[in-house]
One Martini backbone bead per residue (centre of mass of N, CA, C, O) as a GRO file, in nm:
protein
  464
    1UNK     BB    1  -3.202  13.393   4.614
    2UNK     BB    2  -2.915  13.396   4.407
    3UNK     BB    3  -2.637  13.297   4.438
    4UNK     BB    4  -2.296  13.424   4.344
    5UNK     BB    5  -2.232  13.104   4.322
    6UNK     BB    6  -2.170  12.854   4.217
    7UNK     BB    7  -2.092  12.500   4.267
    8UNK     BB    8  -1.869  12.512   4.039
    9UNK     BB    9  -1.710  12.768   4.110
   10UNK     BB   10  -1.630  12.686   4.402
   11UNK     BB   11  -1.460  12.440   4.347
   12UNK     BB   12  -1.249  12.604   4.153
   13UNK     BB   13  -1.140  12.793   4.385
   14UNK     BB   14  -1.033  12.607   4.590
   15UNK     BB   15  -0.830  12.458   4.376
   16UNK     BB   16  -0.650  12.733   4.321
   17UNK     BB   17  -0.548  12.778   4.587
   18UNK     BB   18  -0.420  12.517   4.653
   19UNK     BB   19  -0.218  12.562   4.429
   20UNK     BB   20  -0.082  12.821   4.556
   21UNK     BB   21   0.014  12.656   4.823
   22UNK     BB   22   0.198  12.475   4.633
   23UNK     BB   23   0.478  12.315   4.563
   24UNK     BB   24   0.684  12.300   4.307
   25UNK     BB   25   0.831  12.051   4.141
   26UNK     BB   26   1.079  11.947   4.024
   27UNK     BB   27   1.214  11.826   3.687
   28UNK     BB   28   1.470  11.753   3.670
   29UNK     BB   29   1.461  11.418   3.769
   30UNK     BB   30   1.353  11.319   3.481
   31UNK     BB   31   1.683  11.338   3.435
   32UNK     BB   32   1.992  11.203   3.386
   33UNK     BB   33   2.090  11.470   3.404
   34UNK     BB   34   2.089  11.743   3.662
   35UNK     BB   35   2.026  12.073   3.801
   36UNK     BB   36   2.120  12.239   4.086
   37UNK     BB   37   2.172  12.496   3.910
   38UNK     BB   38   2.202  12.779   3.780
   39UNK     BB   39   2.357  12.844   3.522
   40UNK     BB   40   2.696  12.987   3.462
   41UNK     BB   41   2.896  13.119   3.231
   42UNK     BB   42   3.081  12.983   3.417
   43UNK     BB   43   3.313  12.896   3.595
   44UNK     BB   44   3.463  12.854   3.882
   45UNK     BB   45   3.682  12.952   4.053
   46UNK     BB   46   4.022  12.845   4.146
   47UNK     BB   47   4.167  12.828   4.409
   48UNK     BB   48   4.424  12.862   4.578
   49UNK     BB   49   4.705  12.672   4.633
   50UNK     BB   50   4.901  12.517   4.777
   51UNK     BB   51   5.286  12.486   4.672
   52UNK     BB   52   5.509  12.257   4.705
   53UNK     BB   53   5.737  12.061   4.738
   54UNK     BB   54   5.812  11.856   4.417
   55UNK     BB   55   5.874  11.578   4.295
   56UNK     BB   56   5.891  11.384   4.017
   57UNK     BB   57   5.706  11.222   3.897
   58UNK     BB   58   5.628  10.914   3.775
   59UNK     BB   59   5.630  10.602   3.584
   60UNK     BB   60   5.328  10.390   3.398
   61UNK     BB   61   5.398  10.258   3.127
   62UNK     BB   62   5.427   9.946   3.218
   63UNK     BB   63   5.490   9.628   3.289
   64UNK     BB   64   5.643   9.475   3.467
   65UNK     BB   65   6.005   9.373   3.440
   66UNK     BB   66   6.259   9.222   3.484
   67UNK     BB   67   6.596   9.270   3.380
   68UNK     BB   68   6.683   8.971   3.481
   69UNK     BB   69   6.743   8.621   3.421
   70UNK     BB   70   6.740   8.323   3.586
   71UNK     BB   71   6.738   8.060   3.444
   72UNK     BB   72   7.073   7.986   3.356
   73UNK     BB   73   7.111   8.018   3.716
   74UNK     BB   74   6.911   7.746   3.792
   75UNK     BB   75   6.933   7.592   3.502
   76UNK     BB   76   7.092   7.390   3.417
   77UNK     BB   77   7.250   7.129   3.174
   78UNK     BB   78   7.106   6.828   3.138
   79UNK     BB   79   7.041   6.478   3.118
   80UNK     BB   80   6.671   6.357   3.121
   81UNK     BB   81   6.780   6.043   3.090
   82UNK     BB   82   6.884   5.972   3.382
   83UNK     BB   83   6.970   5.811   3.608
   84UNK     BB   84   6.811   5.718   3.907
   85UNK     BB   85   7.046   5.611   4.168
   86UNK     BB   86   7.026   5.879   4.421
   87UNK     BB   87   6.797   5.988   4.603
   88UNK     BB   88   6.912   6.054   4.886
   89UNK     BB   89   7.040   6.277   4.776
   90UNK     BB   90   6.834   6.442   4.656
   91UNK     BB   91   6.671   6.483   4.954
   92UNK     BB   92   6.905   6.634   5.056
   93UNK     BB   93   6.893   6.894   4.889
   94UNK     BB   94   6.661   6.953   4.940
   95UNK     BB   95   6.653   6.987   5.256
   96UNK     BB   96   6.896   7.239   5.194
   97UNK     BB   97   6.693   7.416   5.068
   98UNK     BB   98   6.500   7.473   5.284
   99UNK     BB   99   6.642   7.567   5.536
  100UNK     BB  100   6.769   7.810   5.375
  101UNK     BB  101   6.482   7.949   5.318
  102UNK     BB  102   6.374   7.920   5.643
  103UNK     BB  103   6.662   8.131   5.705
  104UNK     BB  104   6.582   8.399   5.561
  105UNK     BB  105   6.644   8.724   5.551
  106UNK     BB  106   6.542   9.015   5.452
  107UNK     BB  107   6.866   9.092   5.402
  108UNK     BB  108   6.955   8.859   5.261
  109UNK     BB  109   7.100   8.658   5.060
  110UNK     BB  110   7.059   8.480   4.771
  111UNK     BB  111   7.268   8.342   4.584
  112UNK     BB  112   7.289   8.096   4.767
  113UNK     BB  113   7.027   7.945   4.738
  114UNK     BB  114   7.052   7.927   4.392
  115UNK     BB  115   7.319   7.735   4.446
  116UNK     BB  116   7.096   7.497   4.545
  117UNK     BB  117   6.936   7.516   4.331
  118UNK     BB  118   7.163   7.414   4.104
  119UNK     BB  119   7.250   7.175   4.265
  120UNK     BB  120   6.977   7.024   4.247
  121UNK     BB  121   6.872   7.071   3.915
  122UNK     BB  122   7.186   6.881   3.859
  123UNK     BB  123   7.027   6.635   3.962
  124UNK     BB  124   6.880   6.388   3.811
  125UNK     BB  125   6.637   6.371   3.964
  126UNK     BB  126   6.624   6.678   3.849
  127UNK     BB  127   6.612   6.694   3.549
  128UNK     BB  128   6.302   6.822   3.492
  129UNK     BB  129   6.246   7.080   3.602
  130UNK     BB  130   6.227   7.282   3.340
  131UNK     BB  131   5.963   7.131   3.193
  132UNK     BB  132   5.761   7.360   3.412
  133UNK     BB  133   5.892   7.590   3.392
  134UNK     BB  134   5.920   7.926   3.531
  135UNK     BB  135   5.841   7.884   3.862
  136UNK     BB  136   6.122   7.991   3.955
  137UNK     BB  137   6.323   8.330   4.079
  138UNK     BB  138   6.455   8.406   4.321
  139UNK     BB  139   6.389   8.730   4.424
  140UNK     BB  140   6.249   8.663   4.737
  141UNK     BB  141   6.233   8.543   5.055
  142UNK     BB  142   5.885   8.536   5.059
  143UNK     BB  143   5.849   8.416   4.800
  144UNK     BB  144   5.991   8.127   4.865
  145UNK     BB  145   5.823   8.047   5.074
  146UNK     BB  146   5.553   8.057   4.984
  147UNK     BB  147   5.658   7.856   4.705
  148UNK     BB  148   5.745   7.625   4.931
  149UNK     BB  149   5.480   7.574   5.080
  150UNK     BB  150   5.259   7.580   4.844
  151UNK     BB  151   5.427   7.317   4.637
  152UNK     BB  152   5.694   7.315   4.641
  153UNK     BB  153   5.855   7.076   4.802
  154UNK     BB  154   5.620   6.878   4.634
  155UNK     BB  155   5.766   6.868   4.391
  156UNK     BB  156   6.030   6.783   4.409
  157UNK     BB  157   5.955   6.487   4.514
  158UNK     BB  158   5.814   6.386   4.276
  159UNK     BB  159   6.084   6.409   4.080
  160UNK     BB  160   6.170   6.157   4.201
  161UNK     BB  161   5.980   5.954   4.201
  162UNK     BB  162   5.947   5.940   3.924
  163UNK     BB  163   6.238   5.877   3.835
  164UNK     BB  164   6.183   5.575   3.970
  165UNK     BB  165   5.852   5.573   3.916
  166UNK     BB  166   5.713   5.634   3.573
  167UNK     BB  167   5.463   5.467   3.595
  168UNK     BB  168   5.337   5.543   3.897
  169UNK     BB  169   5.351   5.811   3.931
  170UNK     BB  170   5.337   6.129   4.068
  171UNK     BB  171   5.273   6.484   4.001
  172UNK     BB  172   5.338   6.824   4.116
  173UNK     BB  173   5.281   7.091   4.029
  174UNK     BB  174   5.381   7.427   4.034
  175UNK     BB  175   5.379   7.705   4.161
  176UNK     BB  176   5.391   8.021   4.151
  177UNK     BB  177   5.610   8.248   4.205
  178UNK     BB  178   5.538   8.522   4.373
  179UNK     BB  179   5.568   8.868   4.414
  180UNK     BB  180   5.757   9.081   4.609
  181UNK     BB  181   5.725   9.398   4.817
  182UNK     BB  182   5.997   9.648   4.876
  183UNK     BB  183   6.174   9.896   4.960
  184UNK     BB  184   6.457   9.720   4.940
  185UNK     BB  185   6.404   9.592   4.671
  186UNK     BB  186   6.188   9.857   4.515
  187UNK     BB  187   6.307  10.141   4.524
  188UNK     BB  188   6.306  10.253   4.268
  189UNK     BB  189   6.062  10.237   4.183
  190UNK     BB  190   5.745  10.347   4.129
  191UNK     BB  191   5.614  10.159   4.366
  192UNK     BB  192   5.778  10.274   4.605
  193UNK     BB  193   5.532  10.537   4.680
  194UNK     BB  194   5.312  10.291   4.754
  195UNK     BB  195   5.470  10.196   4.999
  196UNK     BB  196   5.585  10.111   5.280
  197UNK     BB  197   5.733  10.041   5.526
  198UNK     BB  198   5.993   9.815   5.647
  199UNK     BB  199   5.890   9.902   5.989
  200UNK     BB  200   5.584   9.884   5.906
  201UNK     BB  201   5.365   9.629   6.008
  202UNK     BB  202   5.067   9.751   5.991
  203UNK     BB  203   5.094   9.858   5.727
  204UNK     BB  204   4.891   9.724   5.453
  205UNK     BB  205   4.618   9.581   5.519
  206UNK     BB  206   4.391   9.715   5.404
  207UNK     BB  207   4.507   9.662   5.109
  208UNK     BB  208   4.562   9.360   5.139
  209UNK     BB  209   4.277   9.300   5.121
  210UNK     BB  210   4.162   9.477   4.892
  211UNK     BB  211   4.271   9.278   4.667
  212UNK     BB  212   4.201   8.990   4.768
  213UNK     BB  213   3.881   9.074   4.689
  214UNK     BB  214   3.963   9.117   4.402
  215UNK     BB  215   4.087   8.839   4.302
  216UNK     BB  216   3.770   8.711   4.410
  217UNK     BB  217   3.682   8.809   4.165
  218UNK     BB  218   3.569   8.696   3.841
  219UNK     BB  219   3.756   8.913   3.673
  220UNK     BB  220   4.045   8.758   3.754
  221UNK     BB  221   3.992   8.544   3.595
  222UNK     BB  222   3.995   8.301   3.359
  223UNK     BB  223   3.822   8.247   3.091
  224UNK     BB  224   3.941   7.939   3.125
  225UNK     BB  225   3.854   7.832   3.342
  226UNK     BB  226   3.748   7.550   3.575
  227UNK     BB  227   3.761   7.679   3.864
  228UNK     BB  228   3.514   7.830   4.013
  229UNK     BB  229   3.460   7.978   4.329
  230UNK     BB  230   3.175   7.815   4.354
  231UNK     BB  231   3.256   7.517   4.349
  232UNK     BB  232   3.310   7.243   4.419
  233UNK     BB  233   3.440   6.969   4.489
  234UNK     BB  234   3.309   6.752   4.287
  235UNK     BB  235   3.338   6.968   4.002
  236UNK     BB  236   3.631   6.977   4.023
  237UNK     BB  237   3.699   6.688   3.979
  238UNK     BB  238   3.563   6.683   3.703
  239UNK     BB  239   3.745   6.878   3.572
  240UNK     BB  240   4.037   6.736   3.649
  241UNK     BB  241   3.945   6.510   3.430
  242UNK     BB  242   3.865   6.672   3.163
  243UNK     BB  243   4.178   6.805   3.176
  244UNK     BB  244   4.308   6.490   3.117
  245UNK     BB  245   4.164   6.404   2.879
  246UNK     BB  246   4.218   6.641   2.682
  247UNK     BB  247   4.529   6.600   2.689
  248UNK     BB  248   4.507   6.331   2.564
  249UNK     BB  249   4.379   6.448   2.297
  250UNK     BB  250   4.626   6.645   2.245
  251UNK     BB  251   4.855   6.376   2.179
  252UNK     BB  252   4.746   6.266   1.929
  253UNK     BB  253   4.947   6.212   1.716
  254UNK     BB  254   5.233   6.213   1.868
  255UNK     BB  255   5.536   6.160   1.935
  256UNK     BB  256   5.640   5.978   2.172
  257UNK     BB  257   5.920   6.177   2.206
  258UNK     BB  258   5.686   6.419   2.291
  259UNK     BB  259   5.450   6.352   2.484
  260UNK     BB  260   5.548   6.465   2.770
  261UNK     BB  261   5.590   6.775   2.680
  262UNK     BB  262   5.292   6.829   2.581
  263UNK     BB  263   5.121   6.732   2.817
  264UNK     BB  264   5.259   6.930   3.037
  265UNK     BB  265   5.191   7.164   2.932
  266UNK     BB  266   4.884   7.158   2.917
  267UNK     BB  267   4.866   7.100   3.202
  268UNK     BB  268   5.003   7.401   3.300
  269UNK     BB  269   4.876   7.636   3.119
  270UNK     BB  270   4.551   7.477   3.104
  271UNK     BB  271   4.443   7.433   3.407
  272UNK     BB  272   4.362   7.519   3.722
  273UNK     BB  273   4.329   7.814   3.884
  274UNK     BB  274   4.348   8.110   3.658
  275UNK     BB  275   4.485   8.390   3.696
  276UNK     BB  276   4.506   8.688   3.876
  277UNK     BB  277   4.806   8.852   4.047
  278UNK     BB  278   4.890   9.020   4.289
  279UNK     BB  279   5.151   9.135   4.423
  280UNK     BB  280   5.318   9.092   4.761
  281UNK     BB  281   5.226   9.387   4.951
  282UNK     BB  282   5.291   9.714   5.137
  283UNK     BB  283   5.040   9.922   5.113
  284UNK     BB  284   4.913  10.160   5.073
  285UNK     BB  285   4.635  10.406   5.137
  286UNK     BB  286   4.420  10.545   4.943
  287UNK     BB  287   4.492  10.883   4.854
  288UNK     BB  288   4.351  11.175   4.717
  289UNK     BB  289   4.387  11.195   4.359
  290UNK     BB  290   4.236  11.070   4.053
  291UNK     BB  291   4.296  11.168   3.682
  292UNK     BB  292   4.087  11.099   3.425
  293UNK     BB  293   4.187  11.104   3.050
  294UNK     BB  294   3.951  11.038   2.812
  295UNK     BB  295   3.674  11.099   2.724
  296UNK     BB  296   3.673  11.198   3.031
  297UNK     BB  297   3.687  11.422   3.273
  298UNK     BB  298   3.811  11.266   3.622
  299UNK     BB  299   3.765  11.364   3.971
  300UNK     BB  300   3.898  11.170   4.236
  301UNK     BB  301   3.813  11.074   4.597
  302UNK     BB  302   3.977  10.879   4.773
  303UNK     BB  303   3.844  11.010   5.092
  304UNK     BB  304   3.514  11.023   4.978
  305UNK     BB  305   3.410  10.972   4.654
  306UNK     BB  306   3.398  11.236   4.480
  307UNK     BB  307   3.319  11.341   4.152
  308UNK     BB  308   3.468  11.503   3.910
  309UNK     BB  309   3.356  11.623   3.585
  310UNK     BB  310   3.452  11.670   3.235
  311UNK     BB  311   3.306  11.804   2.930
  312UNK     BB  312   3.390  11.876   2.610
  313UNK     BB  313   3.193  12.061   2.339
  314UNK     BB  314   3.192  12.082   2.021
  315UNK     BB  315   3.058  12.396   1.830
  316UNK     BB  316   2.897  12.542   1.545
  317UNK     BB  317   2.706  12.809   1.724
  318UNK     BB  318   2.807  13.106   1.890
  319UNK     BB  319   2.733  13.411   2.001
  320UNK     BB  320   3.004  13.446   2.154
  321UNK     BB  321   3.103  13.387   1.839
  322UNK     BB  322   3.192  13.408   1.595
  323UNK     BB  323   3.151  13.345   1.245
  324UNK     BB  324   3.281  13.050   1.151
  325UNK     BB  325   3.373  12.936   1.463
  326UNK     BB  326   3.473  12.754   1.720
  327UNK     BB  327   3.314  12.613   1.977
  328UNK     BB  328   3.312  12.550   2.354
  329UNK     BB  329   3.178  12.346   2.548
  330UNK     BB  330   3.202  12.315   2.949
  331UNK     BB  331   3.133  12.067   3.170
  332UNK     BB  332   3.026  12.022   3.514
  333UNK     BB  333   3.005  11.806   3.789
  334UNK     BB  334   2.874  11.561   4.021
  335UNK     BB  335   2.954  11.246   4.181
  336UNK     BB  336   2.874  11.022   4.430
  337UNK     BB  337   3.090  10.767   4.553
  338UNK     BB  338   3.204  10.510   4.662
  339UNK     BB  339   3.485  10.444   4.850
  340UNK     BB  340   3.566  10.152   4.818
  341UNK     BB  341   3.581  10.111   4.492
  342UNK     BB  342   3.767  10.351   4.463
  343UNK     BB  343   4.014  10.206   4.613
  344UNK     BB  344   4.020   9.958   4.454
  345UNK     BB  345   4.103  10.073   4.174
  346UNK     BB  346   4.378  10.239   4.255
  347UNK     BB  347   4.520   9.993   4.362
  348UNK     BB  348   4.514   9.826   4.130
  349UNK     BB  349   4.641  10.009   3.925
  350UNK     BB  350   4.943  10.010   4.057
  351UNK     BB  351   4.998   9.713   4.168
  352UNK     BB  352   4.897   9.585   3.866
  353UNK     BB  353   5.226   9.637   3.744
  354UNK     BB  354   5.337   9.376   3.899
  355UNK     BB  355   5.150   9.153   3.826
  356UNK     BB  356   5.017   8.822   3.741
  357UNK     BB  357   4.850   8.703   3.478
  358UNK     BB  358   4.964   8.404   3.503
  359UNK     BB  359   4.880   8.184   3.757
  360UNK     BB  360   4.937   7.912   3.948
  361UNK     BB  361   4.846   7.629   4.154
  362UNK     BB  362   4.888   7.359   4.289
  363UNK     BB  363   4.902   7.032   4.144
  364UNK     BB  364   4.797   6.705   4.105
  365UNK     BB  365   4.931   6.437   3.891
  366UNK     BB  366   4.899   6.210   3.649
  367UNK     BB  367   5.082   5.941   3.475
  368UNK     BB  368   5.036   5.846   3.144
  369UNK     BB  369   5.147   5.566   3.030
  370UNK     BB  370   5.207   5.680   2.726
  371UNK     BB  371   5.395   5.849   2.850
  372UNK     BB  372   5.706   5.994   2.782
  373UNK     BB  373   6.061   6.038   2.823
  374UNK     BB  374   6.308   6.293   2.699
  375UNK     BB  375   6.646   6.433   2.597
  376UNK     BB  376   6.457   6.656   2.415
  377UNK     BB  377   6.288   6.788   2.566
  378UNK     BB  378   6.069   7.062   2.619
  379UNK     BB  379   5.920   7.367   2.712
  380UNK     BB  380   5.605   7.435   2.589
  381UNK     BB  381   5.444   7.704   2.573
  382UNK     BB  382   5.113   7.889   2.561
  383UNK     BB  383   4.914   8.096   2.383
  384UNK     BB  384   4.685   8.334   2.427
  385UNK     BB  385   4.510   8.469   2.179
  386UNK     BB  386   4.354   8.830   2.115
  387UNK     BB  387   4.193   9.056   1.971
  388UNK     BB  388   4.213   9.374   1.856
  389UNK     BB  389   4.059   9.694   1.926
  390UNK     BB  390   4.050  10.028   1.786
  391UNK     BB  391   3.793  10.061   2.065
  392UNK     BB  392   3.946  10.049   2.295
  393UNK     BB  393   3.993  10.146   2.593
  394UNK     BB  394   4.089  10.470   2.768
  395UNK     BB  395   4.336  10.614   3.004
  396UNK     BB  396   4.492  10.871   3.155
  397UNK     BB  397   4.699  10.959   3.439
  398UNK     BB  398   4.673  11.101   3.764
  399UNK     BB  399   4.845  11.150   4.081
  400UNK     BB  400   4.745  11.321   4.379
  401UNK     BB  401   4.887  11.459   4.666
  402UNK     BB  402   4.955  11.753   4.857
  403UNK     BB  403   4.950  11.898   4.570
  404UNK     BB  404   5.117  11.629   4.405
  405UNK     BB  405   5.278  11.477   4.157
  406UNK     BB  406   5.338  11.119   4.168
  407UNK     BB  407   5.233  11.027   3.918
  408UNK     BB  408   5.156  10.819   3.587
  409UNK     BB  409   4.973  10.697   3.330
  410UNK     BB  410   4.865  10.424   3.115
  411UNK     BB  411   4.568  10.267   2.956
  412UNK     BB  412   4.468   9.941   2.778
  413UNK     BB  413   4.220   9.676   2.642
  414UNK     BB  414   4.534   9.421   2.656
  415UNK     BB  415   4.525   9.348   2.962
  416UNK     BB  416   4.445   9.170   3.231
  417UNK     BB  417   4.483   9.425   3.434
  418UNK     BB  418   4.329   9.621   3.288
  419UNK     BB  419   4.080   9.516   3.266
  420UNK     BB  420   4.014   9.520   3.572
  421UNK     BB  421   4.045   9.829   3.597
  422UNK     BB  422   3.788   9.871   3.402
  423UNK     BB  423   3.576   9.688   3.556
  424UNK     BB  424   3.623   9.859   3.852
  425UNK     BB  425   3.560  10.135   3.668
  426UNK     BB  426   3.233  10.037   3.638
  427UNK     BB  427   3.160   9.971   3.942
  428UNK     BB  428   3.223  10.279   4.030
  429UNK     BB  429   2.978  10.390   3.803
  430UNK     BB  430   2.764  10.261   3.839
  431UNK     BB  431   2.433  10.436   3.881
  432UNK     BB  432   2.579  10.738   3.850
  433UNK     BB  433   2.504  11.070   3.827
  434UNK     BB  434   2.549  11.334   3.691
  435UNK     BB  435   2.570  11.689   3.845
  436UNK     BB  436   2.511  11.959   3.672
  437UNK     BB  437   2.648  12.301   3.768
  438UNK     BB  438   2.823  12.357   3.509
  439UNK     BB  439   2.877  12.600   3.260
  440UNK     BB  440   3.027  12.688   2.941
  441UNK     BB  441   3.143  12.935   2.666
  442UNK     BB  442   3.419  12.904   2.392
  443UNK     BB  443   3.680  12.929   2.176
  444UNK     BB  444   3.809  12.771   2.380
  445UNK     BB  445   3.980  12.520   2.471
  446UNK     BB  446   4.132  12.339   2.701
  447UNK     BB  447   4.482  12.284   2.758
  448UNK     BB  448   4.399  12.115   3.040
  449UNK     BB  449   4.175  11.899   3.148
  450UNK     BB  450   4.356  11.747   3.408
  451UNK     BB  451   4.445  12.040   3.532
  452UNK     BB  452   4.169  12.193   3.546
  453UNK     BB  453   3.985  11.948   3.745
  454UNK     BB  454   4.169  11.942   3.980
  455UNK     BB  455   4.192  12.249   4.101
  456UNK     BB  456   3.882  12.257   4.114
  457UNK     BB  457   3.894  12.023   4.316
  458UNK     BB  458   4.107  12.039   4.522
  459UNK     BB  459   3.959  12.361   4.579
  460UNK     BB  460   3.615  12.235   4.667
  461UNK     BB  461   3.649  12.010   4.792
  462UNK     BB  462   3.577  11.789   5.034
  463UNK     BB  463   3.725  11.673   5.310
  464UNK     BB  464   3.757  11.412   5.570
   0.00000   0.00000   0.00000
């Protein structure tokens, strides 16, 4: 008798069998933003918000710069081929001015100090301190001492030591003196919203971690740096003889009288150490919404790390709308990214608005036999120009805390701040798929993407 099925019909009924109770794999993985769920014709609509009373945001439009310079209050006018003939009083005076220095209260006035710095810079024996830059600003407490302690007071030493034996002296190049940011200070300041408390101690540390950590990546050095954080202590030194016959052939063919001060530029300016450097001060700890307005609308959760992303696009024909009318379509996502990334990117955006561009460390170099200083010498700064283009990236900001917008500001791919935080928020973006799951289309595009985003961001978003 001839069996029902074949033998290979009874194969086939098997694999049809298991096949009918296999899940399916879902397809969406295979692209780079996938669909978390069935697309629906609308955005969700945003829950209604607590909205608090609100003080008016700052602004962060530009790179802070103090109102007044004390350049010619520091520095007096003094003949600075004078002859040193007392030094024992000008190291006199170097000592009566770090006393003053280390004996200075947060509340103390400056004032006095200052008088101190002019009375020292107008001794003889320390007639070129101008020729070095202006190197210090005296313009808060903690920032004297940092950068007394750090190679100002072995910086005037040398000055005397030069003025006495020009020819075999070393001189010791001077440190940046860093800005320091307080309340007490800057509290008129945008920045001082995002500071602490200045009786609060503890406060601050986190952050201020974090911007250190910032510093010390690659990104923060200046692209002619000559000595990255990797080098040996050997290669260092190989640099700084290399960067000191540079400068010794950048001044051939100079008139005598003026080779001691162009040797000195070369040597201030592009020197080893050239960093970009934040203000010292006590920040918060980032928190709330920060939402991003340039190619793409993005809001970040500074405390979970979650991106709401929103891109509106415009098409030429949709069902939805009359013919030969605009519409857009309007797409939501969601990424999570580092949660510390994005903290540093944050801190970062607005710290950055006071740091130093260009700051030097103390370095000790020889002066060579055939530099001569004359009484005409003047410090000529060097500046490093670099082409702009029309294709720079930017985006406007805005800072929620509690429901209230406390900031704002934009950037452009033109100052070394800028680029860094362009930086961290491409380190805090990479790898990351935004994954849509809303999109519709309508006549109209949104009248501000970024406080559309924010809205439906802050009343979805899940809390810390």
């Amino acid at each position: 008798m001839r069996p029902l099925f074949a033998s290979s019909s009874l194969v086939a009924l098997v694999a049809l069998a298991r096949c009918a109770r296999a899940p399916v794999a879902p397809r969406a993985l295979e692209y780079p933003i996938s669909t978390a769920t069935p697309l629906p014709r609308s955005l969700p609509a945003a829950r209604p918000l607590v909205r608090p009373a609100c003080a008016t945001p700052v602004a962060f439009e530009h790179s802070f710069s103090p109102q007044t310079s004390l350049y010619g209050e520091l520095y007096p006018d003094v003949e600075r081929d004078a002859v040193c003939t007392q030094p024992a009083e000008a190291r006199a005076r170097i000592a009566r001015l770090g006393h003053a220095i280390a004996s200075l209260g947060p509340a103390d006035s400056l004032v006095p100090v200052r008088r101190l710095v002019r009375s020292a810079f107008a001794h003889p024996c320390l007639a070129l301190a101008d020729l070095f830059g202006f190197s210090i600003r005296a313009d808060s407490a903690d920032g004297l001492r940092t950068w007394w302690n750090s190679g100002g007071h072995a910086w005037l030493r040398s000055l005397v030591d030069f003025s006495i034996h020009p020819a075999r002296a070393r001189i010791t190049l001077p440190p940046t003196e860093r800005r320091h940011l307080s309340h007490r200070a800057f509290g008129r300041e945008p920045i001082a919203r995002f500071l602490c408390p200045d009786e609060d101690p503890l406060c601050g540390a986190a952050a201020a971690a974090r911007l250190r950590r910032v510093e010390s990546l690659p990104i923060a050095r200046d692209p002619f740096d000559l000595a990255p954080a990797s080098a040996t202590p050997e290669a260092l030194t190989e640099a700084a003889r290399l960067k000191a016959e540079s400068c010794l052939y950048a001044i051939e063919g100079t008139p005598r009288r003026d080779r001691f001060s162009e040797w000195l530029s070369c040597m201030r300016d592009n020197r080893l150490s050239r960093r970009f450097r934040f203000a010292v001060g006590a920040y918060r700890e980032p928190s709330g919404w920060l939402v991003l307005d340039g190619r793409f609308t993005t809001a970040l959760s500074l405390d979970t790390g979650i991106a709401y992303q929103q891109t509106v696009t415009p098409l030429e024909h949709s069902p939805l709308v009359a013919e030969n009318t605009a519409a857009y379509r309007t797409t939501l996502a969601r990424m999570a990214l580092d949660p510390e990334r994005v903290r540093d990117f944050a801190i970062a955006l607005v710290a950055g608005y006071y740091g130093e561009t260009d700051t030097h460390d103390a370095a000790q170099v020889t002066v060579p036999p055939n530099v001569t200083r004359h009484r005409s010498d003047s410090y000529r700064s060097q500046s490093m120009l670099s082409e702009s283009s029309s294709h720079a990236p930017w985006f406007r900001w805005r800072w929620h805390t509690h429901g209230c917008e406390i900031a704002r500001g934009s950037l452009t791919d033109e100052h070394a701040h800028h680029r860094l935080v362009f930086d961290l928020l491409r380190a805090a973006l990479r790898g990351r798929e935004p994954v849509v799951f809303a999109q519709h289309t309508s006549a109209l595009a949104p009248e501000d993407s970024a406080n559309t985003v924010y809205e439906w961001a802050a009343s979805h978003g899940t809390p810390r």
